[in-house]
C-alpha positions in Angstrom: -25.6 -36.9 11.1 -25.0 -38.9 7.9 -28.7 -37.4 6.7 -27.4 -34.1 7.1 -24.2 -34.6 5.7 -26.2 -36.2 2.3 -28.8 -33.4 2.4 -25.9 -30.8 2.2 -23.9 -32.3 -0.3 -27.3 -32.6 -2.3 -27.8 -29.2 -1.6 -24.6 -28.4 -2.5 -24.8 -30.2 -6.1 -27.8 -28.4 -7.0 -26.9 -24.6 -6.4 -23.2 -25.4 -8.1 -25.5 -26.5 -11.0 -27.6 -23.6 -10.6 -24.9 -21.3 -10.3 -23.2 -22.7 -13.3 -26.1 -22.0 -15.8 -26.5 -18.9 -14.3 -23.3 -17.8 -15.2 -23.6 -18.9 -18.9 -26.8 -17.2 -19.4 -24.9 -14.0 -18.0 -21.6 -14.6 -20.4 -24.3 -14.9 -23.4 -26.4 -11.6 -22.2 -22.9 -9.9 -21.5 -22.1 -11.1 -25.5 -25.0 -9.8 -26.7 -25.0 -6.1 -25.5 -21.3 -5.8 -27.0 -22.4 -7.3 -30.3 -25.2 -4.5 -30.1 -22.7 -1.8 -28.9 -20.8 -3.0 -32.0 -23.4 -2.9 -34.5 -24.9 0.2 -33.3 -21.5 1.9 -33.5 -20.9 0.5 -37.2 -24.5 1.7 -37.9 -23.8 5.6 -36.6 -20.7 6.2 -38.1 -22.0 4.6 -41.4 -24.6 7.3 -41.1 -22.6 10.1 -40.5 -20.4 8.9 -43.6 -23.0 8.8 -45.4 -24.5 12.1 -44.2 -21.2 14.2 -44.4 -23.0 17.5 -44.6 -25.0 16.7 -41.8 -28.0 17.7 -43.8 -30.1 14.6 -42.4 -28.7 14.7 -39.5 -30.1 18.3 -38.7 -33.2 17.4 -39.9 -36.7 17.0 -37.7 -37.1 13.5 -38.2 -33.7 11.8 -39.1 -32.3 13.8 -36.7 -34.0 12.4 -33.8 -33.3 9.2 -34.9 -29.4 10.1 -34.9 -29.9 11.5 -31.4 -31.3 8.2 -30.1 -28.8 6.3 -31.7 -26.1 8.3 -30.0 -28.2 8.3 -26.6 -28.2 4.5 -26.6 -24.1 4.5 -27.2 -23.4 6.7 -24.3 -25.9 4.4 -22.5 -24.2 1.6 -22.9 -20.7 2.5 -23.0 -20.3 2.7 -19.3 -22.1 -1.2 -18.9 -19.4 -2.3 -21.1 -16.1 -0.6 -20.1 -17.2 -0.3 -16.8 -17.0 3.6 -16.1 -18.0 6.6 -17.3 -15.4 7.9 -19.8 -15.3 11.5 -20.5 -16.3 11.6 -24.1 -18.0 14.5 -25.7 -21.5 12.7 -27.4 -20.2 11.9 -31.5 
């Protein structure tokens, strides 16, 4: 009985541990797509500044890359806030 008991509370200590660097490595993944949500955001709406007439944005190549960026936000958005939101694309 007392080897089961000490098996089990070995047990035990090793999956709280586990469990416990799990969770950081989540809270720093979790960190890292909002800090690339961020960014990205920063990035898009720098470009659109920049691109007021929507000249680049229009065109063939730099316009694809604008679409993607956008894709990606509306991709991630509902990982972060949890939901879909019902946003029109920017």
């Amino acid at each position: 009985m007392i080897i089961v008991i000490t098996i089990l509370g070995i047990l035990n200590i090793g999956l709280g541990y586990a469990t416990y660097n799990l969770l950081k490595k989540l809270e720093i993944y979790e960190k890292s797509i909002e800090e690339f949500y961020t960014s990205l955001s920063f990035v898009l709406h720098t470009m659109r500044t920049l691109d007021e007439k929507q000249m680049f944005e229009s065109d063939d190549e730099v316009g694809t890359v604008f679409r993607q960026m956008s894709d990606i936000l509306f991709t991630l958005r509902p990982i972060i806030y949890g939901k879909e939101q019902n946003e029109e694309k920017d």
